[in-house]
C-alpha positions as CSV (number, residue, x, y, z in Angstrom):
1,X,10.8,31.5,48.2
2,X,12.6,28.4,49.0
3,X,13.2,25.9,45.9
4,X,12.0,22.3,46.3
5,X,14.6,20.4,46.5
6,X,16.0,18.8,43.7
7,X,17.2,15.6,42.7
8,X,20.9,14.8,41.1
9,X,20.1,11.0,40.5
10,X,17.3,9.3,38.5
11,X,16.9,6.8,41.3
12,X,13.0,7.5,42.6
13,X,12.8,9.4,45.8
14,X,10.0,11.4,48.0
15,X,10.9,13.8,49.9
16,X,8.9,14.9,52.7
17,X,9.4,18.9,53.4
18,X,9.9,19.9,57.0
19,X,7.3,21.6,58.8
20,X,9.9,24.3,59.1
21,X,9.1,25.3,55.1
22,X,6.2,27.5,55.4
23,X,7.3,29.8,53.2
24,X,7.3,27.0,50.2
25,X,3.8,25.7,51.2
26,X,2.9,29.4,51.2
27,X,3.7,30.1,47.8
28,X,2.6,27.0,46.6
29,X,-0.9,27.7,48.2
30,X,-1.2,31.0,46.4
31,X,-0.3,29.6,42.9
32,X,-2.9,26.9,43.7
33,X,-5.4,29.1,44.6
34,X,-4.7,32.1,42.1
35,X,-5.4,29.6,39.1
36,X,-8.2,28.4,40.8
37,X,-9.9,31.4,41.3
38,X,-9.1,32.0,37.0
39,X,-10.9,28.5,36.8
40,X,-13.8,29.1,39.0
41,X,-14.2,32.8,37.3
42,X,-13.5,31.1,33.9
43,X,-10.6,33.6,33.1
44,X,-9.5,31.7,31.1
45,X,-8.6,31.5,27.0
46,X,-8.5,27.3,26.4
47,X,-5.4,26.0,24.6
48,X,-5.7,22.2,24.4
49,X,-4.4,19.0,25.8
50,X,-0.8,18.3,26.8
51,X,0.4,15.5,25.1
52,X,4.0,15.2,26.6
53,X,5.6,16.6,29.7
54,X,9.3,16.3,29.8
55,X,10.5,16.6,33.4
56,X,14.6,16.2,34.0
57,X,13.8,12.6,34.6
58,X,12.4,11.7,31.2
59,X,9.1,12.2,28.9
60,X,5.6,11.1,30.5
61,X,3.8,10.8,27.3
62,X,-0.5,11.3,27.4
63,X,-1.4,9.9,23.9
64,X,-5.3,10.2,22.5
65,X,-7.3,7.6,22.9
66,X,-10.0,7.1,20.4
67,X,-9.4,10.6,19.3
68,X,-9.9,11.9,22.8
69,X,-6.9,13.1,24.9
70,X,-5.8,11.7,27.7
71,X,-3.8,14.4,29.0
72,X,-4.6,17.8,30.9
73,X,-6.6,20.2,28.8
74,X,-4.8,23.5,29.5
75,X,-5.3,27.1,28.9
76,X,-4.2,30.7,29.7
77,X,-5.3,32.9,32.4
78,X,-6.5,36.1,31.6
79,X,-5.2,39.5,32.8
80,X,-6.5,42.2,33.9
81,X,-6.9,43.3,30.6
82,X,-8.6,39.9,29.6
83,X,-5.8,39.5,27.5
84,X,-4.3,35.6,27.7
85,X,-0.9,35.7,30.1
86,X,1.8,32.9,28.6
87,X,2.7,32.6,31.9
88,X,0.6,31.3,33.7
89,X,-1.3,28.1,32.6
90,X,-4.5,27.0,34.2
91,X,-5.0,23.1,33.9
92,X,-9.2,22.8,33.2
93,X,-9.4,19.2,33.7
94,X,-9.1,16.6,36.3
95,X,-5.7,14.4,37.1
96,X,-6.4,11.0,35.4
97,X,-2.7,10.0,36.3
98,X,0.0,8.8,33.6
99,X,-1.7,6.6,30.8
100,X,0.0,3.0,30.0
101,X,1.6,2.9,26.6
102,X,1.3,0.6,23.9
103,X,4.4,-1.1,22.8
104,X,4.4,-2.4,19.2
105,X,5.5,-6.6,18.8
106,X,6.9,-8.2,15.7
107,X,3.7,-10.5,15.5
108,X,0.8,-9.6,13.3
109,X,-2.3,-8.7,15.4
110,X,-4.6,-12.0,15.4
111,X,-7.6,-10.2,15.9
112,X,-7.8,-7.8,12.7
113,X,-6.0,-10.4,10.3
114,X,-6.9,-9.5,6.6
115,X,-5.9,-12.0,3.2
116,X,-2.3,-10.0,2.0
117,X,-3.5,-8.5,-1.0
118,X,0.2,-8.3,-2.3
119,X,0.7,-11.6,-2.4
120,X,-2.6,-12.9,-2.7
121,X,-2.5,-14.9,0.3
122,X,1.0,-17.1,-1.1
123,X,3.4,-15.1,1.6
124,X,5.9,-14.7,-1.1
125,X,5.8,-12.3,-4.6
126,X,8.0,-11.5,-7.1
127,X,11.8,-11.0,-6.6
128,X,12.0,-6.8,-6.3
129,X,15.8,-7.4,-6.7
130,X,17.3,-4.6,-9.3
131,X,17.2,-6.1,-12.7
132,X,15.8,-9.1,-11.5
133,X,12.1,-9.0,-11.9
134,X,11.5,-12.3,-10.8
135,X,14.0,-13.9,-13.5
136,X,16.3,-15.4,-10.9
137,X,18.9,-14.0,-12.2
138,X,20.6,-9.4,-12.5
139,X,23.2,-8.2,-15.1
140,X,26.8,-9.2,-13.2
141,X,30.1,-8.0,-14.7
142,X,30.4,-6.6,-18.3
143,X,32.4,-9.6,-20.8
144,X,33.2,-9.5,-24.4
145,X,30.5,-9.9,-26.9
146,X,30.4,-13.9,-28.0
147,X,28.0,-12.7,-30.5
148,X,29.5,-13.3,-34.3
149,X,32.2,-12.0,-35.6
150,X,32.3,-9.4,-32.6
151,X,34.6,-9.1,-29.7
152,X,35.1,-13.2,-29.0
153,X,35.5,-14.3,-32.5
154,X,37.3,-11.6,-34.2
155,X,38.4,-9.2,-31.6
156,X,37.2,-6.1,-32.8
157,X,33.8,-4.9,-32.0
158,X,30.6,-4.8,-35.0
159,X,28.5,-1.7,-35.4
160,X,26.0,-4.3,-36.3
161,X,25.9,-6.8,-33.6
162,X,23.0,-7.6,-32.5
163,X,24.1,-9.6,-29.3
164,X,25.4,-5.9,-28.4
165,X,24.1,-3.7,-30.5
166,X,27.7,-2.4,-31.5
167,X,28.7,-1.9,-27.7
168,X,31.4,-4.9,-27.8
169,X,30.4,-5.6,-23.9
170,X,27.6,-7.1,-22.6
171,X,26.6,-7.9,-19.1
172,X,26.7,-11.0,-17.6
173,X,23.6,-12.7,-15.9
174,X,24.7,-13.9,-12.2
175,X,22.8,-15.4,-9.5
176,X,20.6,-12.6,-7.8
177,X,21.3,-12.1,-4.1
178,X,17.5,-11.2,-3.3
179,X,15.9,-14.5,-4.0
180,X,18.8,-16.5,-4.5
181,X,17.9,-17.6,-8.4
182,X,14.5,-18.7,-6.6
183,X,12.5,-15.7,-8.6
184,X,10.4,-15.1,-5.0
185,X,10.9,-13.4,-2.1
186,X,9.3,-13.1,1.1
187,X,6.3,-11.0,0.9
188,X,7.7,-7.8,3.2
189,X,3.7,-6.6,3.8
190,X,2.2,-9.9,5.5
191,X,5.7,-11.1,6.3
192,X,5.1,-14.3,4.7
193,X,2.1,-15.2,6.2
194,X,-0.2,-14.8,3.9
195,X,-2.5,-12.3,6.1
196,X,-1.9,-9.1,7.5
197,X,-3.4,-7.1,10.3
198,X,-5.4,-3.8,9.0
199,X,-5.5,-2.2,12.4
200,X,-9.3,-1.9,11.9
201,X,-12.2,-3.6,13.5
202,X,-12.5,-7.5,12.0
203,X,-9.7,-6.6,9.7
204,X,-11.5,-4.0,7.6
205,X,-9.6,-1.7,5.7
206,X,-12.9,1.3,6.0
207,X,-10.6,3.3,8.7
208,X,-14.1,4.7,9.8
209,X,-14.9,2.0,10.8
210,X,-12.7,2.3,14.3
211,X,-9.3,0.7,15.4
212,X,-9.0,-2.8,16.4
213,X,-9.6,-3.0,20.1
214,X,-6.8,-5.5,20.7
215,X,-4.1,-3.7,19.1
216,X,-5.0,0.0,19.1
217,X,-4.5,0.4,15.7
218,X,-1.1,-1.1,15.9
219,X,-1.3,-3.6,13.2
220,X,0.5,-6.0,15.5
221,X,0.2,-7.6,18.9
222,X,1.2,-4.9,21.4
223,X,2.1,-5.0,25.1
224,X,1.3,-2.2,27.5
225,X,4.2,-0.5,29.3
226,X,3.5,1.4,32.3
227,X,5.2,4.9,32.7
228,X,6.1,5.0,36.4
229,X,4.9,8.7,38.0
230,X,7.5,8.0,40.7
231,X,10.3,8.2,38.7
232,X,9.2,12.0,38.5
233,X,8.7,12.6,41.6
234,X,10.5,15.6,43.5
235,X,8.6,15.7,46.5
236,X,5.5,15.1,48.6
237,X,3.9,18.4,50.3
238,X,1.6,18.2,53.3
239,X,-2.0,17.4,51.8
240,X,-0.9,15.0,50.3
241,X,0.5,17.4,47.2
242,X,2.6,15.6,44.4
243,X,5.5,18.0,43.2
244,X,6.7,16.5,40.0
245,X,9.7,17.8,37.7
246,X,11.5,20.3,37.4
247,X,10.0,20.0,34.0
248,X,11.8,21.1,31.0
249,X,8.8,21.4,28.5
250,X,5.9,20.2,27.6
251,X,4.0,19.9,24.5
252,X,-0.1,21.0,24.2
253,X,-2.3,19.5,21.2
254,X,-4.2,22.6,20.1
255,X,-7.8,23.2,19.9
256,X,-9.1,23.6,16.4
257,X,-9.5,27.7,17.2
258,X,-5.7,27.8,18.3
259,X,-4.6,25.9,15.0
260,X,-6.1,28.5,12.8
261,X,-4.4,31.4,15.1
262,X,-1.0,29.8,15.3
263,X,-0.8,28.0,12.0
264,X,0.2,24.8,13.7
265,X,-1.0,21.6,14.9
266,X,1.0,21.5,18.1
267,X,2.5,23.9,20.6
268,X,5.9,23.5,22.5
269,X,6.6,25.5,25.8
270,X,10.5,25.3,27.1
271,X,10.7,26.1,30.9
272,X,13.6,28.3,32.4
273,X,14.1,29.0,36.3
274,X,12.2,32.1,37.3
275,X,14.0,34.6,39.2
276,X,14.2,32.8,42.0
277,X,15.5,29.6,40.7
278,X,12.5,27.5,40.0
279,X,11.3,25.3,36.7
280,X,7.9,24.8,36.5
281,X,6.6,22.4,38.4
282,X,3.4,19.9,38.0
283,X,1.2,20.0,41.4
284,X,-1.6,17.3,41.8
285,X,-3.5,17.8,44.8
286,X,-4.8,14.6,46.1
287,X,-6.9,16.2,49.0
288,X,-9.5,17.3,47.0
289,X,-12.2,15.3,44.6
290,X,-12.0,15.2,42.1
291,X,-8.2,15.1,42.3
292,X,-7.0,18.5,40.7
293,X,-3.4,19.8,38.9
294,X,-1.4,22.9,38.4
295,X,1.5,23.9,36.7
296,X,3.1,26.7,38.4
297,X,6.7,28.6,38.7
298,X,9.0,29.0,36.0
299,X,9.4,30.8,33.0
300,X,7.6,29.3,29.9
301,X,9.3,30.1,26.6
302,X,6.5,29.1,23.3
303,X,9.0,27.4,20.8
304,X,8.2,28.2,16.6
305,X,9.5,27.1,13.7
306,X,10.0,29.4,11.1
307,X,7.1,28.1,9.4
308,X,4.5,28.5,11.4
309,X,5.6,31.8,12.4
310,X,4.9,32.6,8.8
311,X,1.7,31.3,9.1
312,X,0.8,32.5,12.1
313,X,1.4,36.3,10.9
314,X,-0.2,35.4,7.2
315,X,-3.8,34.6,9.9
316,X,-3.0,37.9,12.0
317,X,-2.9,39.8,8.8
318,X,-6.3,38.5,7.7
């Protein structure tokens, strides 16, 4: 099987295939229709949702929305011994496209503004400065002790002092560089504002109550960012068929039945060429309705930690 060709620069490019690769088409055809036929038949054990899909170009990100994914929900195709195969993932849902992202501002969100209940609404509170306290003023160098009869008057430091309680040194009060000798600082939660945003509905701080529409749960204005699906593009097959990547990995939120067998929230693939040459590869087939993917060649490598290996042996042993 030929390899689709491959970019060297980031620089978006389509590449049209020559009529010539029917071998390519071929294969591709096969994958497409071998996972669709593990759909259809529902041979399939589900996995969850991918949340991130790393191609050589860059992430695509697919946060949740609401709580509901907004990436592909995946899973694994059975064998012939309905046992789940790790190589080959079947994509159960629809091609939505890239999601826009939410970029966080400096600005407080003006739509979920609550009274700063640090500051009581002033935009400034104590001086957090170390041994300042809000007196202006922290312990400077160590001087002689002026109290009487110590280390000023007579030299020689008294057991007794009470200015230094027989130390001969105390510390000298300087200017604190927090406040400036002003006792107050800015109020780091509302940033001196006097409100805050919640990132709650009508600045409520009940978090059942839902995110703020405005800001996603941001606390602050946001901007969207759009994540360009060109930029990932690595060719365009007769159909019209998208071929994005070579992707490098890809991460899958995992179902609630999957978290209890693998004793983690998330799980990583890492994608190595196949034998002959090929990284997996994201499909979306745009001749069809709805408009369908697939993730096909490569070899997928699941990535653990050491701790939820552990735990994934301490839930096999149950």
């Amino acid at each position: 099987m030929a390899t689709v060709k491959q970019r060297k620069s980031r620089t978006p490019r389509v590449v049209t295939l020559p009529k010539k690769s029917v071998d390519l088409h071929g294969d591709i055809l096969h994958a497409m229709n071998d996972r669709n036929d593990a759909h259809r038949r529902g041979r399939f054990q589900v996995l969850g949702s991918i949340s991130l899909i790393e191609t050589v170009y860059g992430p695509l990100r697919f946060p949740s929305d609401g709580g509901r994914p907004s990436g592909i929900t995946v899973g694994y195709a059975l064998d012939a011994k309905n046992e789940p195969d790790p190589q080959k993932l079947v994509c159960l849902t629809e091609w939505n496209g890239v999601p826009d992202l939410f970029e966080a501002l400096p600005d407080n969100c003006p739509d979920c503004l609550r009274e700063c209940d640090i500051c009581a609404g002033t935009g400034e509170k104590m001086c957090e400065g170390v041994g300042c306290g809000g007196e202006g003023t922290r312990p400077g160098p160590l001087v002689d002790c002026p109290g009487p009869g110590c280390m000023v008057e007579s030299g020689t430091f008294r057991g007794d002092c009470r200015v230094c309680r027989g130390f001969g040194q105390v510390a000298q009060r300087v200017v604190c560089e927090m406040c400036q000798g002003l006792k107050v600082i800015r109020c780091s939660r509302c940033r001196g504002t006097g409100k805050y945003s919640t990132g709650i509905i009508g600045g409520q701080t009940d978090f059942l109550a839902g995110k703020c529409k405005t800001c996603n749960g941001k606390q602050s204005r946001v901007k969207m960012v759009t994540q360009p699906i060109e930029d990932h593009v690595n060719a365009m097959l007769p159909g019209p068929i998208m071929v994005a990547g070579p992707i490098r990995s890809i991460v899958v939120d995992l179902t609630v039945e999957r978290l209890a067998e693998y004793g983690q929230a998330v799980q990583v693939f890492d994608s190595e060429p196949d034998g002959l040459g090929d990284m997996l590869f994201l499909l979306v087939n745009f001749s069809v309705t709805p408009v369908w993917p697939y993730l096909v060649f490569g070899i997928l490598r699941e990535r653990f930690d050491a701790t939820a290996l552990s735990r994934r042996r301490d839930f096999s042993d149950e």
